[in-house]
mmCIF file of the N, C-alpha and C atoms, coordinates in Angstrom:
data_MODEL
# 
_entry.id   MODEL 
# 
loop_
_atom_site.group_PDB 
_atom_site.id 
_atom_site.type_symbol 
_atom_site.label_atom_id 
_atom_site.label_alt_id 
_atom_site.label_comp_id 
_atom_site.label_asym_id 
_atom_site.label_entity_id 
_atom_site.label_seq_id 
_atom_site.pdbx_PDB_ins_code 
_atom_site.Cartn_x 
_atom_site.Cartn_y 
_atom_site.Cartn_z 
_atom_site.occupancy 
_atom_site.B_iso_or_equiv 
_atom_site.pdbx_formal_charge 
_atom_site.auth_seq_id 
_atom_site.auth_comp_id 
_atom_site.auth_asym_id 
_atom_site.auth_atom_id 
_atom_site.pdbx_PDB_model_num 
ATOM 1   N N  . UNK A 1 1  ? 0.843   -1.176 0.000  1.00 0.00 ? 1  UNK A N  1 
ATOM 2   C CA . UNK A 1 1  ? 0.000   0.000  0.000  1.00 0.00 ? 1  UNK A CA 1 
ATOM 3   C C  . UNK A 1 1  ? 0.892   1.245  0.000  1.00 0.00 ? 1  UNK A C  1 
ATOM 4   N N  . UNK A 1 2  ? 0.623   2.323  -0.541 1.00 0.00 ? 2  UNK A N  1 
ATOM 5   C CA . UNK A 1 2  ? 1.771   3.565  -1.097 1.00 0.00 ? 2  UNK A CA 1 
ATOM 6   C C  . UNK A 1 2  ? 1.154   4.246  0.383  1.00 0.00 ? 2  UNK A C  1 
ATOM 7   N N  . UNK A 1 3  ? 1.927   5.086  0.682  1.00 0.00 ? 3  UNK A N  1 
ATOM 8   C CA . UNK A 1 3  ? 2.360   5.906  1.929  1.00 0.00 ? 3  UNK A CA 1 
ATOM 9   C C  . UNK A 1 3  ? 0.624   6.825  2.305  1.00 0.00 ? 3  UNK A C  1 
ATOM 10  N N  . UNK A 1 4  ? 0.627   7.166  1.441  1.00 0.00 ? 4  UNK A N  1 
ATOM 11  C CA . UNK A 1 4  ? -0.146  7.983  1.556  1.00 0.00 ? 4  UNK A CA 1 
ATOM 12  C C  . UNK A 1 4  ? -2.209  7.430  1.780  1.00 0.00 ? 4  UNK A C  1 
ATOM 13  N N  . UNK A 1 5  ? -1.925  6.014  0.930  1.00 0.00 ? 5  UNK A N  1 
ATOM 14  C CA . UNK A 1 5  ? -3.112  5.449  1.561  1.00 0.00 ? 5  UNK A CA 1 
ATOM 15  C C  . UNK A 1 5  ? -3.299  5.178  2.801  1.00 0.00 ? 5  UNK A C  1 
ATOM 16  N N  . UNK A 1 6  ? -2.013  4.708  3.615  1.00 0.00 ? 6  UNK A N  1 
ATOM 17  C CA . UNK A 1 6  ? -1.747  3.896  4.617  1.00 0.00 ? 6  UNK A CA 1 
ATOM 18  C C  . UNK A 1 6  ? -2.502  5.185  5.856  1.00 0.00 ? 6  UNK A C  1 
ATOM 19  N N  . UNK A 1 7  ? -1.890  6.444  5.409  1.00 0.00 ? 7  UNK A N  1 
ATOM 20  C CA . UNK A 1 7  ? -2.317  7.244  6.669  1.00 0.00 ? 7  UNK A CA 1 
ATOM 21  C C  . UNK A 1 7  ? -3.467  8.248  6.351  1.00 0.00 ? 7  UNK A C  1 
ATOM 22  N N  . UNK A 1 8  ? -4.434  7.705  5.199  1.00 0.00 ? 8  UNK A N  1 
ATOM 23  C CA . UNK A 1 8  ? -5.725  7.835  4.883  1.00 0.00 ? 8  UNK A CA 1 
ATOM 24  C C  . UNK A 1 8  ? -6.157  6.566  5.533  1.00 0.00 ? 8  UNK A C  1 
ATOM 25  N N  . UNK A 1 9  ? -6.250  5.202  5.800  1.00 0.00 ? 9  UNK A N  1 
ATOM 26  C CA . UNK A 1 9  ? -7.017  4.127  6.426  1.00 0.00 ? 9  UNK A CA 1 
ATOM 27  C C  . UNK A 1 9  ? -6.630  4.847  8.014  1.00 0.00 ? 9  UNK A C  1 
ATOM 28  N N  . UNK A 1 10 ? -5.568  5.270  8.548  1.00 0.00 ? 10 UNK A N  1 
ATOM 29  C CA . UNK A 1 10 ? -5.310  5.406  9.461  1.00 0.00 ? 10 UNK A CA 1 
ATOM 30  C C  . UNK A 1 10 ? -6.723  6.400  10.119 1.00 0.00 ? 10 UNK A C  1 
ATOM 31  N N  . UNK A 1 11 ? -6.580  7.352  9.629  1.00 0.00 ? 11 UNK A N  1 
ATOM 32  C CA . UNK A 1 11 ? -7.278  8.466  10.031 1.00 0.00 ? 11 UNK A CA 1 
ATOM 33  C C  . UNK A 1 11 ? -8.965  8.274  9.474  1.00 0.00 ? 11 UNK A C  1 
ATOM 34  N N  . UNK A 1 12 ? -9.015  7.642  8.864  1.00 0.00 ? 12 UNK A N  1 
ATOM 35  C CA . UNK A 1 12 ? -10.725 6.804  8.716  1.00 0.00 ? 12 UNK A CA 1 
ATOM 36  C C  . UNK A 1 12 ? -10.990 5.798  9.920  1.00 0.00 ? 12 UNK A C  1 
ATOM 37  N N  . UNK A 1 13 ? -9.553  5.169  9.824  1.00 0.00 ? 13 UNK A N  1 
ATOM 38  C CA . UNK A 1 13 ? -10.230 4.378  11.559 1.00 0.00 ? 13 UNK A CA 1 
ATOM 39  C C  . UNK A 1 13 ? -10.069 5.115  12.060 1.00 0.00 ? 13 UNK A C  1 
ATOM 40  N N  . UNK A 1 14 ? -9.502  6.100  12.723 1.00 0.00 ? 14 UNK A N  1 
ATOM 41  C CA . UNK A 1 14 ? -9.416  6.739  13.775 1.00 0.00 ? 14 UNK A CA 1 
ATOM 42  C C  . UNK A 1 14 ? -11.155 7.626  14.292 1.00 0.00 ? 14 UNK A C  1 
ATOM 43  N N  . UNK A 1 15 ? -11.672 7.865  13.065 1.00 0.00 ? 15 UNK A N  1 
ATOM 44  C CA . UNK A 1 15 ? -12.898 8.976  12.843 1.00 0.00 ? 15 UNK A CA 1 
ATOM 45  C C  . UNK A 1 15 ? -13.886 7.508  13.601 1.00 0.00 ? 15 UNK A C  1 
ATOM 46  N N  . UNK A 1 16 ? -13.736 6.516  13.434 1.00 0.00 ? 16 UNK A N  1 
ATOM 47  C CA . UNK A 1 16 ? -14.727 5.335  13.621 1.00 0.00 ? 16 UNK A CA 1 
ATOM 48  C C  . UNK A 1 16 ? -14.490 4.735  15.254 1.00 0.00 ? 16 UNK A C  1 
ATOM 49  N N  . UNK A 1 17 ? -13.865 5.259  15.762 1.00 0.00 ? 17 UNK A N  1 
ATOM 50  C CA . UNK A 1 17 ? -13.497 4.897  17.190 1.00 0.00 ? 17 UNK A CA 1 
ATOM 51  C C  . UNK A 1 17 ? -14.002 5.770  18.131 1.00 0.00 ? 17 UNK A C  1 
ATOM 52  N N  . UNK A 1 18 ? -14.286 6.686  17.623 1.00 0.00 ? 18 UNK A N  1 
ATOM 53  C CA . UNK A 1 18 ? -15.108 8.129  18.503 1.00 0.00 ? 18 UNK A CA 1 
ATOM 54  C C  . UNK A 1 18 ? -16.753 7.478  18.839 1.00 0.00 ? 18 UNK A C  1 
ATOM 55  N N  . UNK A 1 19 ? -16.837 7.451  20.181 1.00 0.00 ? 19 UNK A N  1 
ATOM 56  C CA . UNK A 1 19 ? -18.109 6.606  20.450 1.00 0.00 ? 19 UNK A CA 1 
ATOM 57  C C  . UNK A 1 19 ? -19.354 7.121  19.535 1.00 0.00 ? 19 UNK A C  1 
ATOM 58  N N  . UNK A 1 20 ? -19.561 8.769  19.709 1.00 0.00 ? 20 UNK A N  1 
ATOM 59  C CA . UNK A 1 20 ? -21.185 9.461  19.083 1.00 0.00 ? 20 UNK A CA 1 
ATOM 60  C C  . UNK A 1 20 ? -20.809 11.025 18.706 1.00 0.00 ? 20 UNK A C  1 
ATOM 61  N N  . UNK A 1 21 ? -21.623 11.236 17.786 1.00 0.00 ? 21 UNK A N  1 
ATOM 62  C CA . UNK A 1 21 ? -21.016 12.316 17.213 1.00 0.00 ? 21 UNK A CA 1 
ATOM 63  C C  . UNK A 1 21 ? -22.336 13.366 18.465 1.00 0.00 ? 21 UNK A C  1 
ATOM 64  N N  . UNK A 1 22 ? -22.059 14.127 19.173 1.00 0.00 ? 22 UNK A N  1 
ATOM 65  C CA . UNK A 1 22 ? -22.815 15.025 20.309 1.00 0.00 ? 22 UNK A CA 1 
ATOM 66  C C  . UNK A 1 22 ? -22.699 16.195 19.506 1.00 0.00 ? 22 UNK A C  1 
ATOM 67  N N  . UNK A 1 23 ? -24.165 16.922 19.620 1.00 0.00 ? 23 UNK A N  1 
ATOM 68  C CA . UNK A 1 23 ? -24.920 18.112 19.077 1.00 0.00 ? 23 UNK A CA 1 
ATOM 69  C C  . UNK A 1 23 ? -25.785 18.696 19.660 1.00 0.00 ? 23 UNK A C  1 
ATOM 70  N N  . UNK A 1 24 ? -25.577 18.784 21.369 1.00 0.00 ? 24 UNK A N  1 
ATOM 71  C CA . UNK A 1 24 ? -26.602 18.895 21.733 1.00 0.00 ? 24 UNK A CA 1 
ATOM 72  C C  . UNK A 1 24 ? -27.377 20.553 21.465 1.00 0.00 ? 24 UNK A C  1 
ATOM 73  N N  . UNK A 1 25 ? -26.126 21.329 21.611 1.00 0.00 ? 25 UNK A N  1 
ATOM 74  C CA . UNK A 1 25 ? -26.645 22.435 21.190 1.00 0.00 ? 25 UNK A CA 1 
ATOM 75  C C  . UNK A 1 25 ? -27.062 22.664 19.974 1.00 0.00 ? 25 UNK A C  1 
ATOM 76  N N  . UNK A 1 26 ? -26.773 22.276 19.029 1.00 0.00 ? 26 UNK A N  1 
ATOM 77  C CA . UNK A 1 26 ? -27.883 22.264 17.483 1.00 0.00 ? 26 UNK A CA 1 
ATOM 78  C C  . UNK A 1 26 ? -29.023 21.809 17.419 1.00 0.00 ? 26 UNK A C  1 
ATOM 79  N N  . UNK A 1 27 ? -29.217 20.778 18.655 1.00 0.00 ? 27 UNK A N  1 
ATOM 80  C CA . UNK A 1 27 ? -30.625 20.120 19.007 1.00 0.00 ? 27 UNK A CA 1 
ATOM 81  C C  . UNK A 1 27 ? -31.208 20.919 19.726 1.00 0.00 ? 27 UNK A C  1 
ATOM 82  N N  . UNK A 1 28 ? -30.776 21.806 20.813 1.00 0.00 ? 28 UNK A N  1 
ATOM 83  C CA . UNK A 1 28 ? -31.810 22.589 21.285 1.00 0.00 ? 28 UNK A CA 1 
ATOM 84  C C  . UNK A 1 28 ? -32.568 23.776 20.860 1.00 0.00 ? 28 UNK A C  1 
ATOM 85  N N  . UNK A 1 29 ? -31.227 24.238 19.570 1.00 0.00 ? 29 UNK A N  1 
ATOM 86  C CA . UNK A 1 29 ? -31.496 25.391 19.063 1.00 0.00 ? 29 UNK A CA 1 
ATOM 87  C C  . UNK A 1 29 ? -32.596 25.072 18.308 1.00 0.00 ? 29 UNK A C  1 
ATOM 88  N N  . UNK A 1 30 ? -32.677 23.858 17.781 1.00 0.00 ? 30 UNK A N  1 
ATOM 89  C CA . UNK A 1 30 ? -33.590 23.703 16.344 1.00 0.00 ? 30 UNK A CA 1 
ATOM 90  C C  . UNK A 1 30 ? -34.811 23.424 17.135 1.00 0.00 ? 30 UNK A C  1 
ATOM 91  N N  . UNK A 1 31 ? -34.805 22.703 17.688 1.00 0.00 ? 31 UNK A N  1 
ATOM 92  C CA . UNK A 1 31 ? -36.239 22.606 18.871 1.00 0.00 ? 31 UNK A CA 1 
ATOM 93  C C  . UNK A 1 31 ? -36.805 23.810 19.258 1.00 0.00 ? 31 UNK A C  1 
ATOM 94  N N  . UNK A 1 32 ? -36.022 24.969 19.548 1.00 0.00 ? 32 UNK A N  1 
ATOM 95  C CA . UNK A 1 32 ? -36.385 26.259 19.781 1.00 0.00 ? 32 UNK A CA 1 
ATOM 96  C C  . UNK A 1 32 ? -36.666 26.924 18.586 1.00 0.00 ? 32 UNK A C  1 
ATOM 97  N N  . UNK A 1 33 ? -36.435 26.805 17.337 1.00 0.00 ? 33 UNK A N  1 
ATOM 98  C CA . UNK A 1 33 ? -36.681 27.557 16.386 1.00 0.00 ? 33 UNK A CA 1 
ATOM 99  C C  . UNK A 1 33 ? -38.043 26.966 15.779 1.00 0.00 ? 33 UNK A C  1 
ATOM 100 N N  . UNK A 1 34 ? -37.978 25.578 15.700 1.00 0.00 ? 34 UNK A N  1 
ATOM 101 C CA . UNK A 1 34 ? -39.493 24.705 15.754 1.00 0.00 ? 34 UNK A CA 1 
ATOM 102 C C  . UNK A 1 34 ? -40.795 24.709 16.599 1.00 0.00 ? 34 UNK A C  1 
ATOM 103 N N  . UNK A 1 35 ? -40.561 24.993 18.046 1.00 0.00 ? 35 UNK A N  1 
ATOM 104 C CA . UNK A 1 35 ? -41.458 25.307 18.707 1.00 0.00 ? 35 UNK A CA 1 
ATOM 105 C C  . UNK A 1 35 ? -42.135 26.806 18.527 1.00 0.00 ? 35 UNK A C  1 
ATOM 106 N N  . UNK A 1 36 ? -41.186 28.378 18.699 1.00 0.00 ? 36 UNK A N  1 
ATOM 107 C CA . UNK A 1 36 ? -41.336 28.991 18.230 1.00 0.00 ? 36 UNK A CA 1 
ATOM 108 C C  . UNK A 1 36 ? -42.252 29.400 16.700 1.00 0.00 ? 36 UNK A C  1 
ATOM 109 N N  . UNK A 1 37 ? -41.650 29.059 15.757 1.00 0.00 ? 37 UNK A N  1 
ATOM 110 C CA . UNK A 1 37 ? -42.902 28.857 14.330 1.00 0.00 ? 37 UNK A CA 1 
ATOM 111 C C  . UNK A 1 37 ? -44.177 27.997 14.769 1.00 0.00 ? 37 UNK A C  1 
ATOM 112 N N  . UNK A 1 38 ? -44.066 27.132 15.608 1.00 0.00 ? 38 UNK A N  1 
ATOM 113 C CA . UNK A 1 38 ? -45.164 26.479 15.606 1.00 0.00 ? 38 UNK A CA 1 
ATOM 114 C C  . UNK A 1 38 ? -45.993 27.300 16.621 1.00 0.00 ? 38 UNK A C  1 
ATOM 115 N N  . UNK A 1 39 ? -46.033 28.268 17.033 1.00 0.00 ? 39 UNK A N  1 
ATOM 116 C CA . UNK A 1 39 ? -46.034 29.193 18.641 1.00 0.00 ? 39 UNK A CA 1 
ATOM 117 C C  . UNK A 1 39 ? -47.000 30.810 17.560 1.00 0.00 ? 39 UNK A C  1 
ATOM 118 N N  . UNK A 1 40 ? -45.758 30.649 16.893 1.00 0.00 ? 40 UNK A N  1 
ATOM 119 C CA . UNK A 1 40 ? -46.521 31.991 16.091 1.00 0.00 ? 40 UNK A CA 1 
ATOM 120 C C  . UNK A 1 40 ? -47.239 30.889 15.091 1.00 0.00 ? 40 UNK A C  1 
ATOM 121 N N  . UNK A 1 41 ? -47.751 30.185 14.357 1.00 0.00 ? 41 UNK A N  1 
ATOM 122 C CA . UNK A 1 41 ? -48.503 29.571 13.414 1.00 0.00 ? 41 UNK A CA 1 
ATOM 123 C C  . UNK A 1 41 ? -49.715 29.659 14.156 1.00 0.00 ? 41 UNK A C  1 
ATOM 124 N N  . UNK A 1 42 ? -50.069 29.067 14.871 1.00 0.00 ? 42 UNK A N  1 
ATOM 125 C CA . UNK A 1 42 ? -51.206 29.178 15.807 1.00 0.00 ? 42 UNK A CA 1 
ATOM 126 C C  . UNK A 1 42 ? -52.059 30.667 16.309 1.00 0.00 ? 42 UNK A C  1 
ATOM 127 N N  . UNK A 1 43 ? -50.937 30.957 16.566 1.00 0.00 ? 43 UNK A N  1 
ATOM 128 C CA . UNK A 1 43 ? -51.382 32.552 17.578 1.00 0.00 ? 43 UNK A CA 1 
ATOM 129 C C  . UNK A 1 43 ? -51.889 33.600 16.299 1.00 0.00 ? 43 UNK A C  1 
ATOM 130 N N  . UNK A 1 44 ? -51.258 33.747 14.989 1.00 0.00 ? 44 UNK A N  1 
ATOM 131 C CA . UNK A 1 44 ? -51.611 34.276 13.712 1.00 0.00 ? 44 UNK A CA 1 
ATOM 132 C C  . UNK A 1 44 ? -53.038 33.378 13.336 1.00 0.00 ? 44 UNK A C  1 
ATOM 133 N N  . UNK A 1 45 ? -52.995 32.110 13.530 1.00 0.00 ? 45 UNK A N  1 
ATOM 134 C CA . UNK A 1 45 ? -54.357 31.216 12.793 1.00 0.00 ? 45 UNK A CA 1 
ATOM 135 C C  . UNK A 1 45 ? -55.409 31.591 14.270 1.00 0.00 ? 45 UNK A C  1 
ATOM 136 N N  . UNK A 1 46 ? -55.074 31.533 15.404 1.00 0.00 ? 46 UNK A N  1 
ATOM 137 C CA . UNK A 1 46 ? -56.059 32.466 16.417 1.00 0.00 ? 46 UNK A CA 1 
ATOM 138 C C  . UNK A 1 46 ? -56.439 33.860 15.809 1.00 0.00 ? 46 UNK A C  1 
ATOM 139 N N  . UNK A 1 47 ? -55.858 34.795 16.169 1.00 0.00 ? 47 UNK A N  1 
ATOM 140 C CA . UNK A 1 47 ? -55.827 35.803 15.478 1.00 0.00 ? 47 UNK A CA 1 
ATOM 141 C C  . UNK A 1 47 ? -56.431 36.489 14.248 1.00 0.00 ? 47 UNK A C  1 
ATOM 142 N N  . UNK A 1 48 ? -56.270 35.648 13.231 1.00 0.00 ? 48 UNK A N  1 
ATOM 143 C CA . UNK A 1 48 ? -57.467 35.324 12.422 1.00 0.00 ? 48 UNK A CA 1 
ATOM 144 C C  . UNK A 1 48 ? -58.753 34.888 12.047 1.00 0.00 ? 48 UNK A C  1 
ATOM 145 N N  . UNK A 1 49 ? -58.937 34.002 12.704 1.00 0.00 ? 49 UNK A N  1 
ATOM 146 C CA . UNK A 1 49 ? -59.785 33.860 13.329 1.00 0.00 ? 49 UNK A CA 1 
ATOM 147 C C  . UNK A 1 49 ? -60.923 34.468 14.122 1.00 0.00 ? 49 UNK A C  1 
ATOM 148 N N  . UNK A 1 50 ? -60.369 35.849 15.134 1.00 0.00 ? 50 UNK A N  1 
ATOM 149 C CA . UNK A 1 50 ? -61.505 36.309 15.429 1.00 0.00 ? 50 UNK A CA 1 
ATOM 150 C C  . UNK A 1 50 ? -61.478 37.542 14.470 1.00 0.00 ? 50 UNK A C  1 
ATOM 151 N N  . UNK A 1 51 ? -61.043 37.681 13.684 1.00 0.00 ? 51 UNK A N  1 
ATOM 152 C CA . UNK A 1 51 ? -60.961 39.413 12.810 1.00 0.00 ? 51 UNK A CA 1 
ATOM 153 C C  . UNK A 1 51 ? -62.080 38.313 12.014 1.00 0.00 ? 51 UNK A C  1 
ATOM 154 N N  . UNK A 1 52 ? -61.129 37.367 11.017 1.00 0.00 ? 52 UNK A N  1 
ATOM 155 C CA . UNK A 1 52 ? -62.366 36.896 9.920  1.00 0.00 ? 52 UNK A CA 1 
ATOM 156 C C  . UNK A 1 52 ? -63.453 35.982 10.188 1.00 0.00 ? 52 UNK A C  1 
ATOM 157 N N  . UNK A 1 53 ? -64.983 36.615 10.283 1.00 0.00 ? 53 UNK A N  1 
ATOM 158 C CA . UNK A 1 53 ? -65.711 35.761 11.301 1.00 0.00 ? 53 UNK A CA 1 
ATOM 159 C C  . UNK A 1 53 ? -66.505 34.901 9.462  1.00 0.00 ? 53 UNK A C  1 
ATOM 160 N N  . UNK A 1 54 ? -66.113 33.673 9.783  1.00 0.00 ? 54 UNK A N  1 
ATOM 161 C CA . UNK A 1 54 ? -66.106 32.410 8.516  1.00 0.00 ? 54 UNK A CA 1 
ATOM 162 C C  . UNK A 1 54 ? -67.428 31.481 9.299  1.00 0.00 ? 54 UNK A C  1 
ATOM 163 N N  . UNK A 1 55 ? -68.350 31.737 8.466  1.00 0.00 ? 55 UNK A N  1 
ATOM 164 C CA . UNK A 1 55 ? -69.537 30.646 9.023  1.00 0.00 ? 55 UNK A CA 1 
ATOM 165 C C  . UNK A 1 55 ? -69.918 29.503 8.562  1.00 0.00 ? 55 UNK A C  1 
# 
């Protein structure tokens, strides 16, 4: 194997030995940006609701 593969397998196993890839803060943020839209979706479809009276 030429030099340069050898310490490409190296560093591919190495990436595979790391137990979990942790995100927790990208997970909370996105949960917060999801709850939020879903927070105003509602409160605008309330909102509408009593202006446009639909029988």
């Amino acid at each position: 194997m030429p030099e340069n593969e050898e310490k490409a397998a190296e560093v591919f196993a190495h990436e595979h030995e790391e137990e979990e890839h942790k995100t927790p803060g990208t997970v909370v943020l996105t949960l917060a940006l999801l709850i939020s839209f879903a927070v105003y979706y509602f409160a605008n479809w309330k909102a509408l609701a009593d202006v446009w009276h639909v029988r």
